[in-house]
C-alpha positions as a Markdown table, in Angstrom:
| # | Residue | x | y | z |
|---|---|---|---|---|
| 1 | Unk | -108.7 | -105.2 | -27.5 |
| 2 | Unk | -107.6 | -106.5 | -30.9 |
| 3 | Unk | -105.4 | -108.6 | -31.7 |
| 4 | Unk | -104.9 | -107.2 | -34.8 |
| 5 | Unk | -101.2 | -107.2 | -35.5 |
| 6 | Unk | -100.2 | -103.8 | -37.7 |
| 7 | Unk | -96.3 | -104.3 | -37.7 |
| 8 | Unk | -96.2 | -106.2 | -40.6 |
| 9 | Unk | -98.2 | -103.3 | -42.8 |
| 10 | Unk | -96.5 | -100.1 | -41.6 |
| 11 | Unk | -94.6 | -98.4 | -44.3 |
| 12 | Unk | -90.9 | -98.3 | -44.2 |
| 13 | Unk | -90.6 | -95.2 | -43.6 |
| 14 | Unk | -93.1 | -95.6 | -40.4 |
| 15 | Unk | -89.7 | -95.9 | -38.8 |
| 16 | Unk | -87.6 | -93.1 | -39.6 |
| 17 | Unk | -90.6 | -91.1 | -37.6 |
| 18 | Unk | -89.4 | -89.7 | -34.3 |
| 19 | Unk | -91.9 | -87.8 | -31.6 |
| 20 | Unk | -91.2 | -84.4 | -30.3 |
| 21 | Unk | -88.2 | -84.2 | -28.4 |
| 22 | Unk | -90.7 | -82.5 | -25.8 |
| 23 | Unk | -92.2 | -86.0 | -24.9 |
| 24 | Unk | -88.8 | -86.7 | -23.0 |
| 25 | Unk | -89.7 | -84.1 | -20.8 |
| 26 | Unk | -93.3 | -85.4 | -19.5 |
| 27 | Unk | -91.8 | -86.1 | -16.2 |
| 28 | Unk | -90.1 | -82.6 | -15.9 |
| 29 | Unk | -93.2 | -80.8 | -16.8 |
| 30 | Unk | -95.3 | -82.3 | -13.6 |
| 31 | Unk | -92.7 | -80.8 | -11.3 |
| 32 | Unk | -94.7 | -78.0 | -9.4 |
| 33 | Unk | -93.7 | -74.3 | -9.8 |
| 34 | Unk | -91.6 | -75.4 | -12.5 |
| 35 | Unk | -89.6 | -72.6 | -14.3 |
| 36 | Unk | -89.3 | -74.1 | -18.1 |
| 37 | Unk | -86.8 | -71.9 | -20.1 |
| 38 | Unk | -88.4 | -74.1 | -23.1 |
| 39 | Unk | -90.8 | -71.5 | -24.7 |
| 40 | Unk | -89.7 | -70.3 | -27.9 |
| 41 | Unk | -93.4 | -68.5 | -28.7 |
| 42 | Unk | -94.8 | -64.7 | -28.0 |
| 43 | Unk | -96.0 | -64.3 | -24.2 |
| 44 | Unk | -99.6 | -64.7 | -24.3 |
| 45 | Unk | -99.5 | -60.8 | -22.8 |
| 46 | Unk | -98.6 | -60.3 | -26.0 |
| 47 | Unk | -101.0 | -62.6 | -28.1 |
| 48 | Unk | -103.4 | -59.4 | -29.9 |
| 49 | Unk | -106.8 | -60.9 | -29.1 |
| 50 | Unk | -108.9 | -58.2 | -29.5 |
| 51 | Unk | -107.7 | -56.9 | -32.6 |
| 52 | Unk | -107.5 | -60.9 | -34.3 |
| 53 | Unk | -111.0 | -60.9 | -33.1 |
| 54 | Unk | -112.2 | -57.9 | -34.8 |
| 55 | Unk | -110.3 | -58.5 | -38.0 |
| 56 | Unk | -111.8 | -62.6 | -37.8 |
| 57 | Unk | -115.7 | -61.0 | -36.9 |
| 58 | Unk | -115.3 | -59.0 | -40.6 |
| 59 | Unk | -114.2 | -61.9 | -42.0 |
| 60 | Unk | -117.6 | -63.4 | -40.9 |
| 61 | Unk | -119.7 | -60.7 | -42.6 |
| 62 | Unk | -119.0 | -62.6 | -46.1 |
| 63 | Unk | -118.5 | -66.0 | -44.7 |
| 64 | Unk | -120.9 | -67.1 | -47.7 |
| 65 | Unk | -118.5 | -66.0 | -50.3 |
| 66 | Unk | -115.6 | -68.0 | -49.1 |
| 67 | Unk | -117.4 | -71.0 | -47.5 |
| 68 | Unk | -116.3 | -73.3 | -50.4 |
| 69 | Unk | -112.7 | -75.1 | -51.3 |
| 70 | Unk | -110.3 | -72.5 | -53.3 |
| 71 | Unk | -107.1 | -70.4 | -53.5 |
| 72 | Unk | -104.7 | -73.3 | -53.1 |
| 73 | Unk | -101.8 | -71.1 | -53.6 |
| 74 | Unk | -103.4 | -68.8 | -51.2 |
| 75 | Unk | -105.3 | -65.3 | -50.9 |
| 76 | Unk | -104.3 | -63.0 | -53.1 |
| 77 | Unk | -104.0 | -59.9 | -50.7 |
| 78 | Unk | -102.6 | -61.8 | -48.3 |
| 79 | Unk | -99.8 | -63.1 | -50.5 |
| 80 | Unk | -99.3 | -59.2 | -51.6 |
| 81 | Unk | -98.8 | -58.2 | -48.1 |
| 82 | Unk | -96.6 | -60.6 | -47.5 |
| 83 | Unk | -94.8 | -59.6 | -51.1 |
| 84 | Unk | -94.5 | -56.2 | -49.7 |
| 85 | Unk | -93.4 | -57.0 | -46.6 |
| 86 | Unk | -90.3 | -58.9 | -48.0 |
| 87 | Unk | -89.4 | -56.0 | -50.3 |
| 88 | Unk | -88.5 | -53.9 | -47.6 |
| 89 | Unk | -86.0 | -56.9 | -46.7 |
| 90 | Unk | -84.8 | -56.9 | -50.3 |
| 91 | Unk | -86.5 | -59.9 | -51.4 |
| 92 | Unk | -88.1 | -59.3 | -54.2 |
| 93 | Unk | -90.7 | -61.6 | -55.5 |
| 94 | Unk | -94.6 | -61.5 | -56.4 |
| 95 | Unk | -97.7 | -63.1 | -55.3 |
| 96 | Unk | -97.2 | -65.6 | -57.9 |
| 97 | Unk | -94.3 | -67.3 | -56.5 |
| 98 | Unk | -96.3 | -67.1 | -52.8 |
| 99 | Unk | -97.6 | -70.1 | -51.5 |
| 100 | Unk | -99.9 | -69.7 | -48.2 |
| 101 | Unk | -99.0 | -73.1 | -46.0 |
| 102 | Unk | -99.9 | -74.6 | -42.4 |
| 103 | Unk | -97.0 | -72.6 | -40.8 |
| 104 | Unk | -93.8 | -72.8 | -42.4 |
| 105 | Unk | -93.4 | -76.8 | -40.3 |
| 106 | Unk | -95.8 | -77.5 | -43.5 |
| 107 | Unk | -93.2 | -75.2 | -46.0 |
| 108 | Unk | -90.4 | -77.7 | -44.4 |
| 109 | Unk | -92.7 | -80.8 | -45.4 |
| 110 | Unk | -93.5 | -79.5 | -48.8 |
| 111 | Unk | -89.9 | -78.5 | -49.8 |
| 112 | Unk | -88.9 | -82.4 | -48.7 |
| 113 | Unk | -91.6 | -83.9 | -50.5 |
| 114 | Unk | -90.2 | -82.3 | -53.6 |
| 115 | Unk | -86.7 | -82.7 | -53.3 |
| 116 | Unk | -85.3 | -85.7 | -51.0 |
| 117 | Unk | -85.3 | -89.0 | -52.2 |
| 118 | Unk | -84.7 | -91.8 | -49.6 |
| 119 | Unk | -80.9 | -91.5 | -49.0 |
| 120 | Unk | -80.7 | -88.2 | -50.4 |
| 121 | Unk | -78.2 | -86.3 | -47.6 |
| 122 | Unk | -79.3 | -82.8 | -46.1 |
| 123 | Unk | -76.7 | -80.5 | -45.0 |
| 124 | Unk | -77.9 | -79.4 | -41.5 |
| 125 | Unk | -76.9 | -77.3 | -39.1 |
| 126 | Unk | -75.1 | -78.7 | -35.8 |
| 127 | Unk | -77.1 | -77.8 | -33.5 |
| 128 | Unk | -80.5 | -77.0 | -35.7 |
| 129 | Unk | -84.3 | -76.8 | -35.1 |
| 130 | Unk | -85.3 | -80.6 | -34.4 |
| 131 | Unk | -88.8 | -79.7 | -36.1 |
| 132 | Unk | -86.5 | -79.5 | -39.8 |
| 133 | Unk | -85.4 | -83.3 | -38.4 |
| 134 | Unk | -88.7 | -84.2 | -37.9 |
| 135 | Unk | -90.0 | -82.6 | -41.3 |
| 136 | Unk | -87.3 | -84.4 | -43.1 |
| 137 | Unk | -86.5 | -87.4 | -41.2 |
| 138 | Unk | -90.0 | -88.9 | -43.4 |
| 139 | Unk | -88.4 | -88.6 | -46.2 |
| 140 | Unk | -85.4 | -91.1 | -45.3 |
| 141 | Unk | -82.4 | -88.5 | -45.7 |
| 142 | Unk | -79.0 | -88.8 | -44.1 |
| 143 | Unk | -77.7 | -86.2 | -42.6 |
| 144 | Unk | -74.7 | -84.2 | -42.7 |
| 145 | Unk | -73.4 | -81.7 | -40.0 |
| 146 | Unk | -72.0 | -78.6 | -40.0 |
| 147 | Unk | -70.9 | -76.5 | -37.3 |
| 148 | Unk | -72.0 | -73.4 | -35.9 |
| 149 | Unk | -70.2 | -70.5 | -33.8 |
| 150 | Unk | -71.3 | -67.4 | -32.1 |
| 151 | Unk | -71.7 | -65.4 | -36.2 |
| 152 | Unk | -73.4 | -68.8 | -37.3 |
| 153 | Unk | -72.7 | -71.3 | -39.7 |
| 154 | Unk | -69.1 | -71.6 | -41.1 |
| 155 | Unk | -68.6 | -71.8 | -44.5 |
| 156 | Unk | -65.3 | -73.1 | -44.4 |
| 157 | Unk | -66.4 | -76.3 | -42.6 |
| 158 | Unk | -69.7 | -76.4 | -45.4 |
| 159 | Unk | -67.3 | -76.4 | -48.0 |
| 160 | Unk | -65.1 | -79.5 | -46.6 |
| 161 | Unk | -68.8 | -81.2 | -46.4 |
| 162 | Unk | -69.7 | -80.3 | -50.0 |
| 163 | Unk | -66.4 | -81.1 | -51.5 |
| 164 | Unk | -66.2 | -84.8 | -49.3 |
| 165 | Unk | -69.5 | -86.1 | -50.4 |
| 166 | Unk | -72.0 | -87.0 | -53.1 |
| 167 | Unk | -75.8 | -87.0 | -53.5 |
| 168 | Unk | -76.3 | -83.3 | -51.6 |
| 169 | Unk | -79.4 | -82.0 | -52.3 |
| 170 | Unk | -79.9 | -79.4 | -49.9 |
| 171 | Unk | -78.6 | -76.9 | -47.0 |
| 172 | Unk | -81.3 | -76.0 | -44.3 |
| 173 | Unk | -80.3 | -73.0 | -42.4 |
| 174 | Unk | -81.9 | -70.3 | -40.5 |
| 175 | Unk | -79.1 | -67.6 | -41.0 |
| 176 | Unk | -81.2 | -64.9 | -38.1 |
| 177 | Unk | -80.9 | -65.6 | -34.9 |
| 178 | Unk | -81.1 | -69.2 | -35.3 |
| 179 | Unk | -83.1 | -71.9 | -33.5 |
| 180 | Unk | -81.3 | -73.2 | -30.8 |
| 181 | Unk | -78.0 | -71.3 | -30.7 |
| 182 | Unk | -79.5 | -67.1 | -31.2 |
| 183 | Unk | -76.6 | -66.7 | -33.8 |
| 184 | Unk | -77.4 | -64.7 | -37.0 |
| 185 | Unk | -74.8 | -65.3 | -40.0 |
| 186 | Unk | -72.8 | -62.2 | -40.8 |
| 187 | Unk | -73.0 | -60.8 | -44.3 |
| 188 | Unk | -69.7 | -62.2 | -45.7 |
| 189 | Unk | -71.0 | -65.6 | -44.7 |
| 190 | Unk | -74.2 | -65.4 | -46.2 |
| 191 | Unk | -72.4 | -64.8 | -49.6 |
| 192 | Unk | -69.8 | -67.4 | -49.4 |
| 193 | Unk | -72.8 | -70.0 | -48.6 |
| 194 | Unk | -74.6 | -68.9 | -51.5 |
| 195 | Unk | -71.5 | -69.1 | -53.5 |
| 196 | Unk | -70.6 | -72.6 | -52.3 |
| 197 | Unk | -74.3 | -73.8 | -52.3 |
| 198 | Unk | -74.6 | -72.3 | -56.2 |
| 199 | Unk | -71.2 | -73.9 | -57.3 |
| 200 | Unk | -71.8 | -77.3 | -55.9 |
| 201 | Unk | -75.9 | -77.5 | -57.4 |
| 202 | Unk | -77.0 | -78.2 | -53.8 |
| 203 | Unk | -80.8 | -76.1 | -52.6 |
| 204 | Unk | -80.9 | -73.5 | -50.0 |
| 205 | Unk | -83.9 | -73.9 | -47.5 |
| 206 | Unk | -84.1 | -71.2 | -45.3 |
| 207 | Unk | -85.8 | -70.7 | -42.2 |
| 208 | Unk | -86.8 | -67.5 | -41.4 |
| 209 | Unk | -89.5 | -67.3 | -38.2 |
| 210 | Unk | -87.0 | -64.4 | -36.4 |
| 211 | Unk | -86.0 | -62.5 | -38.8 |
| 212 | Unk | -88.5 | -59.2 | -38.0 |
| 213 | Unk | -87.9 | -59.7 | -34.3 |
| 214 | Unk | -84.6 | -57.5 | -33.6 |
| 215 | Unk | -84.0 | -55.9 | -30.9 |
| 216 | Unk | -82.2 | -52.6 | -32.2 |
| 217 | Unk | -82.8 | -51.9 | -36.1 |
| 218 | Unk | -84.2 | -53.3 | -39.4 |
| 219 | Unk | -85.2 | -56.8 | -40.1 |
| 220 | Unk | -82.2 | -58.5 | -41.2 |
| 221 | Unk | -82.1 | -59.4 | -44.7 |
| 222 | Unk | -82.7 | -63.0 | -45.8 |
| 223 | Unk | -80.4 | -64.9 | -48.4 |
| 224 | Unk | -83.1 | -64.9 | -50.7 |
| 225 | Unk | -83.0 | -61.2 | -50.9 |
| 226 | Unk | -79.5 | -62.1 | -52.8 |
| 227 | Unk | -80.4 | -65.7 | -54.7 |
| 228 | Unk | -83.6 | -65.9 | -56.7 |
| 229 | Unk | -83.3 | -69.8 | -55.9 |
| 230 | Unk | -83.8 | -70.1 | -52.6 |
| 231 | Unk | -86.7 | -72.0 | -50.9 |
| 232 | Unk | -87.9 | -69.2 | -48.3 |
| 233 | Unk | -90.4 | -70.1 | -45.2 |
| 234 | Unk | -92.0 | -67.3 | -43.2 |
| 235 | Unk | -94.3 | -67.6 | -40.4 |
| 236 | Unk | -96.6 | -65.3 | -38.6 |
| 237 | Unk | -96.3 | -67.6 | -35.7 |
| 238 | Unk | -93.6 | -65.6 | -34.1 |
| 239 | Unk | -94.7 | -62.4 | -35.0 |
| 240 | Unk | -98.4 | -62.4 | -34.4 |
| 241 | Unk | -99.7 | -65.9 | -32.8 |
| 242 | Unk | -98.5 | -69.5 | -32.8 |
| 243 | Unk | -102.2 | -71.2 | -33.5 |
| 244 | Unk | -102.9 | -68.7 | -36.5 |
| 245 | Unk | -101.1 | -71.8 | -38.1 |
| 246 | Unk | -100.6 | -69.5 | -41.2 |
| 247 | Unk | -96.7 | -69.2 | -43.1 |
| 248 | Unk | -95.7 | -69.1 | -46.2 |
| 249 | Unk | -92.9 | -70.1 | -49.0 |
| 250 | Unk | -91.2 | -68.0 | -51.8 |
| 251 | Unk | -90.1 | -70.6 | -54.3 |
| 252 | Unk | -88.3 | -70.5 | -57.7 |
| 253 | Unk | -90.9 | -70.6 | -60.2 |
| 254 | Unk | -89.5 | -74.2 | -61.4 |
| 255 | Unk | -90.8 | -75.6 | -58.2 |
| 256 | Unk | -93.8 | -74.3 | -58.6 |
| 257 | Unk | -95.9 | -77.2 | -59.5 |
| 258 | Unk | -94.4 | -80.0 | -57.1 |
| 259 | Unk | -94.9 | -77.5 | -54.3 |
| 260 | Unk | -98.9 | -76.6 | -54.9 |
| 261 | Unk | -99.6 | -80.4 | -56.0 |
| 262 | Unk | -98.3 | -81.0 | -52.6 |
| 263 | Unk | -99.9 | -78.8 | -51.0 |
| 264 | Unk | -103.2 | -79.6 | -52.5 |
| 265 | Unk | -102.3 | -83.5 | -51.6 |
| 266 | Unk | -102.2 | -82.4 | -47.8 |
| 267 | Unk | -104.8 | -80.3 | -47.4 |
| 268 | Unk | -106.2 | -78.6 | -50.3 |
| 269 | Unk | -105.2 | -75.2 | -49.1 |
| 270 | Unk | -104.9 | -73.2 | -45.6 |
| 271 | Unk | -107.3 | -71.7 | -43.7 |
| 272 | Unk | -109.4 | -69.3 | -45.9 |
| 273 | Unk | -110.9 | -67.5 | -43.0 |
| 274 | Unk | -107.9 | -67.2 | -41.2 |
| 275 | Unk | -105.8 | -65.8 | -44.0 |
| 276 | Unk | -108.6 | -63.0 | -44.3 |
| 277 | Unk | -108.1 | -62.2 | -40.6 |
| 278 | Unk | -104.6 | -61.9 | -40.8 |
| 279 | Unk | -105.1 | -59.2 | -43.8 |
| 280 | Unk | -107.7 | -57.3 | -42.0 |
| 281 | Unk | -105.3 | -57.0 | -38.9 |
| 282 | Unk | -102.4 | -56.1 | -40.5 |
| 283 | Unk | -104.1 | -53.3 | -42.3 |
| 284 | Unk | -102.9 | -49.3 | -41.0 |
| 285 | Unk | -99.8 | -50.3 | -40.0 |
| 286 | Unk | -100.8 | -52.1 | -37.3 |
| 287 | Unk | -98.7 | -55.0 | -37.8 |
| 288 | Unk | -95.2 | -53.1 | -37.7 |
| 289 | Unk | -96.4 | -51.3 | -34.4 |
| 290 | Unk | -97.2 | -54.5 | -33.1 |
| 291 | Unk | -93.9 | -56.1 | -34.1 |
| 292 | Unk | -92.2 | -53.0 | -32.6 |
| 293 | Unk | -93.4 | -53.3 | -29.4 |
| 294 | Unk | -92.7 | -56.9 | -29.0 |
| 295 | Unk | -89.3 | -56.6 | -30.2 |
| 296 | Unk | -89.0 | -53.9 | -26.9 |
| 297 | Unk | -90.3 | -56.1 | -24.5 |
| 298 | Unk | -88.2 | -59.1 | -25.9 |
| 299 | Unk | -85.1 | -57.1 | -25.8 |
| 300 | Unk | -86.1 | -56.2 | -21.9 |
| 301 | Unk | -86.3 | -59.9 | -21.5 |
| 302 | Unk | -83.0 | -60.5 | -23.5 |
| 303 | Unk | -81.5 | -58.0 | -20.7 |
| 304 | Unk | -83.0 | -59.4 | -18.3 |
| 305 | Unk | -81.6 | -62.9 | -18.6 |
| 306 | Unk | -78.0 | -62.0 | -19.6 |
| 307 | Unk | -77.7 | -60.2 | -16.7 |
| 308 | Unk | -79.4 | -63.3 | -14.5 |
| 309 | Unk | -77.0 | -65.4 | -16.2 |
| 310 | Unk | -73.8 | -63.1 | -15.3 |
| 311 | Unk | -75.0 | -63.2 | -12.2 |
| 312 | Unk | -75.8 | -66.8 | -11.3 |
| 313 | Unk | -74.0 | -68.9 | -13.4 |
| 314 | Unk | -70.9 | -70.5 | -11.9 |
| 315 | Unk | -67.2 | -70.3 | -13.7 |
| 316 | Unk | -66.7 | -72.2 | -17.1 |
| 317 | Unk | -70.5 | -71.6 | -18.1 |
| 318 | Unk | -70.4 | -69.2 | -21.0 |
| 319 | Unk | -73.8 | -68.5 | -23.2 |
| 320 | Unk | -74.9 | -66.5 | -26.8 |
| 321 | Unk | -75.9 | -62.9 | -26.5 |
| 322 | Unk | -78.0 | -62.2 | -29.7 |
| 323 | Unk | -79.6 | -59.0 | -31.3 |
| 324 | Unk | -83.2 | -60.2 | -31.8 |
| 325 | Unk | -85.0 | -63.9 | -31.8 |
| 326 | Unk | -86.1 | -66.2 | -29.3 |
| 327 | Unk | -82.9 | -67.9 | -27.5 |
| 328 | Unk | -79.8 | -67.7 | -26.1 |
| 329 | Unk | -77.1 | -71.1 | -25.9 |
| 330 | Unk | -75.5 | -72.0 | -23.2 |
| 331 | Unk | -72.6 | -73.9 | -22.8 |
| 332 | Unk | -71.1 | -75.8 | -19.4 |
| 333 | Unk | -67.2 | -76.2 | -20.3 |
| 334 | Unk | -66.1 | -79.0 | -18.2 |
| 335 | Unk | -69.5 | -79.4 | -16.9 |
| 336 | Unk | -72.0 | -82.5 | -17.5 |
| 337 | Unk | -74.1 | -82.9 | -20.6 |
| 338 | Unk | -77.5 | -81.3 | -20.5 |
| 339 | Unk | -79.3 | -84.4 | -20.4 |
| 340 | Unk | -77.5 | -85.5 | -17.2 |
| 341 | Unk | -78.1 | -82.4 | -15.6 |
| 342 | Unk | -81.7 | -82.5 | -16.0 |
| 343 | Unk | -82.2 | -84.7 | -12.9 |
| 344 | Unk | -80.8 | -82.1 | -11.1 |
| 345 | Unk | -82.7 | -78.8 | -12.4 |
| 346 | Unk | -85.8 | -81.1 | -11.7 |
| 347 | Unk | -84.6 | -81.3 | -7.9 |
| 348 | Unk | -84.4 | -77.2 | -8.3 |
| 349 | Unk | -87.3 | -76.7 | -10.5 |
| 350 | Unk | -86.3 | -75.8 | -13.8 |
| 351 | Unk | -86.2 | -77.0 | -17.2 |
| 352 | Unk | -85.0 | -76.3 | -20.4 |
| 353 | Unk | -83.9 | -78.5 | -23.8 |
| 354 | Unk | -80.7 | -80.1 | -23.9 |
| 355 | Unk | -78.2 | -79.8 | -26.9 |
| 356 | Unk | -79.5 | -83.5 | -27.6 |
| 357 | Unk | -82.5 | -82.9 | -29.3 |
| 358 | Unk | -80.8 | -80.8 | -31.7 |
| 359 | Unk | -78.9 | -82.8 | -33.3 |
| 360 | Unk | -79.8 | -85.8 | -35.9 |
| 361 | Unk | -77.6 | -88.1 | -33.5 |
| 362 | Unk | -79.3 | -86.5 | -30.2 |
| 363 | Unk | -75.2 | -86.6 | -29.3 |
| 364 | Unk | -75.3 | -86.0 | -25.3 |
| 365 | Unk | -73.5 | -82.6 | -25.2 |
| 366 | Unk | -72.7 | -80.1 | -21.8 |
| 367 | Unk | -74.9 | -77.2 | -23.8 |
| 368 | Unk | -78.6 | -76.6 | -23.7 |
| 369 | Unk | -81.0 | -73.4 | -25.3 |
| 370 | Unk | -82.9 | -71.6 | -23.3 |
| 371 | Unk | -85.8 | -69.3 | -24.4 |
| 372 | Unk | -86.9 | -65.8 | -22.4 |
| 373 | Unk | -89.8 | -64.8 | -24.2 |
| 374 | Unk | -92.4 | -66.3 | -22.1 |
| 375 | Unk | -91.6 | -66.1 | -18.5 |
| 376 | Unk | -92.1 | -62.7 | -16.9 |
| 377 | Unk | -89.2 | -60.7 | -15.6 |
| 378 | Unk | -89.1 | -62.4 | -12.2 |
| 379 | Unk | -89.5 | -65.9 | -13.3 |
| 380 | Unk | -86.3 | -65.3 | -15.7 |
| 381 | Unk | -84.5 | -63.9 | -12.8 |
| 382 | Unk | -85.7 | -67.2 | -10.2 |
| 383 | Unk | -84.8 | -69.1 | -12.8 |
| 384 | Unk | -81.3 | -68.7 | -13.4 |
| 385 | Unk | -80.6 | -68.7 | -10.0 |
| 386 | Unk | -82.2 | -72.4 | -9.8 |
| 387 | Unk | -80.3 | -73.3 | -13.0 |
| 388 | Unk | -77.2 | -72.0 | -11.3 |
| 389 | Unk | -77.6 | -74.0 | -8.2 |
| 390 | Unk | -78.0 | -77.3 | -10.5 |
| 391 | Unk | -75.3 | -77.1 | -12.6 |
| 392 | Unk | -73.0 | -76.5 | -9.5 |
| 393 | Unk | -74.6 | -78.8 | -7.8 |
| 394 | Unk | -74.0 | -81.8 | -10.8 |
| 395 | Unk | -70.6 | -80.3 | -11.3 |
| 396 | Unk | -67.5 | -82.0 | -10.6 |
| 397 | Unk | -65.4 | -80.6 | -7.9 |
């Protein structure tokens, strides 16, 4: 062992670095037959191997021509599809203003590393995806917290935020059926935030991994289908496979050399050969049949659960019944917080995340998210019932 002491030669920032909430949870994840409600991916029923496979072994045929560094930005035809894709959403935008990242985790990264400044504050959503946090928390930002209710954030309580403090430099939201609470932010909303966001100078980041995956109808329509200067991240990790590892931002064409001199900083670019595949599988409209019928079997899930919940959960527990995404919220009025319960859904053998981890504070708080895309029918059904049986049981009388 060395004896070699490294304290003194970390960087500052070394500090502001937080692990994965998920490392908490070690403990609950040995529990045997363990129902985690923690999965906020595609079912691996649902992961299209054979056709990735095909798509990669054409990509293969001229491995030779792509073998070296290039496309920083990205692949051209992949950054078209993409281009097209958002259209139909109403944003419109060309390759040009495309850049192909490391899942839009890296787009969070690169829009930081542009922006924030250390003690620059972030407006955030309270609760909000502790993977932003993470992103941003290297950057030394302080936060500030605005609420959200079952139509998402409210721009009332953003204005009051805007209005009481100075050195703003950015709102990250994900206005469609948000990560942890399921809420999407109605129409009216999304243009008061813009209008608030535009009159006080602050940047719009916007998170958009759920946007395709509704239920019932079109893809909702992002906020940068309405404000040319929105920082937009996209991901096909939701829609087509997690490990692809490819997503992508839609930038205003100022921040166009920060973000690829970034980028190029990181990693030089993403995955050639993996961009290729993802063109090649989408091609013959594969890719909104496939999206289709995930959104049907979600939304059989999505059933699924709020009926377990009706059926299980004890008085004062009340939860979020979105239209598309991932997650639904629940809430335990009068109940304990989320992280004292979890000693007692281990005893019952079932987990989930507590509100804690999304929040900057990690403020102990009697709500917790709970995904349903990954567990089969009758695990979501067994596991309400156990989740039921802990909360009464670490109730108060």
């Amino acid at each position: 062992m060395s004896d070699f002491d490294w304290g003194p030669l970390l960087a500052h920032r070394a500090a502001s670095l937080k692990p994965s909430p998920f490392v908490d949870l070690l403990p609950l994840r040995q529990v045997d037959d363990l129902i985690f409600f923690a999965g906020g991916t595609p079912p691996p029923e649902r992961v299209p191997v054979e056709r990735l496979r095909q798509a990669s072994a054409d990509v293969w045929e001229v491995a030779r021509e792509i073998a070296v560094y290039g496309e920083s930005y990205g692949h051209d035809e992949l950054r078209d599809l993409i281009a097209e894709r958002l259209a139909r959403r109403g944003v419109q935008t060309e390759r040009e203003r495309i850049l192909i990242t490391n899942g839009s985790q890296q787009g969070l990264d690169l829009a930081a590393r542009a922006l924030f400044d250390p003690g620059d504050r972030v407006v955030v959503e309270g609760p909000t995806y502790f993977g932003a946090l993470q992103a941003f928390d290297a950057y030394e930002v302080e936060y500030l917290v605005a609420p959200v209710d079952e139509h998402g954030l409210i721009p009332e309580k953003l204005a009051e935020i805007l209005a009481s403090n100075e050195r703003i430099k950015a709102l990250y939201t994900i206005p469609s059926f948000q990560n942890p609470t399921g809420a999407t932010i109605s129409d009216e909303r999304r243009r008061e935030i813009l209008r608030l966001t535009r009159e006080a100078g602050v940047a719009v980041i916007e998170d958009d991994p759920y946007g395709e995956l509704v239920f019932d109808g079109p893809p909702t329509r992002p906020l940068a289908a309405d404000d040319g200067n929105v920082i937009y991240l996209g991901t096909f990790s939701k829609t087509i496979m997690p490990a692809l590892r490819i997503g992508w931002m839609v930038y205003p064409e100022q921040l166009g050399p920060p973000l690829l001199d970034g980028k190029e900083a990181v990693d030089i670019q993403s995955d050639r050969f993996v961009q290729r595949t993802i063109v090649g599988a989408a091609q013959d409209g594969w890719l909104d049949q496939h999206i289709a019928e995930c959104n049907a079997a979600y939304r059989e899930r999505a059933r699924i659960m709020f009926a377990a919940l009706e059926r299980e959960m004890p008085p004062g527990v009340e939860w979020t019944t979105p239209a598309g995404g991932f997650f639904t919220w629940l809430t335990m009025h009068g109940g304990p917080t989320a992280d004292a319960l979890l000693p007692f859904a281990a005893r019952h053998k079932v987990g989930y995340l507590p509100g804690s981890f999304f929040y900057p504070d990690r403020r102990k708080i009697p709500a917790l998210r709970l995904g349903f895309t990954t567990l089969s029918p009758e695990r979501i059904e067994e596991g309400a019932y156990r989740l039921g049986q802990a909360i009464r049981e670490a109730s108060p009388a």
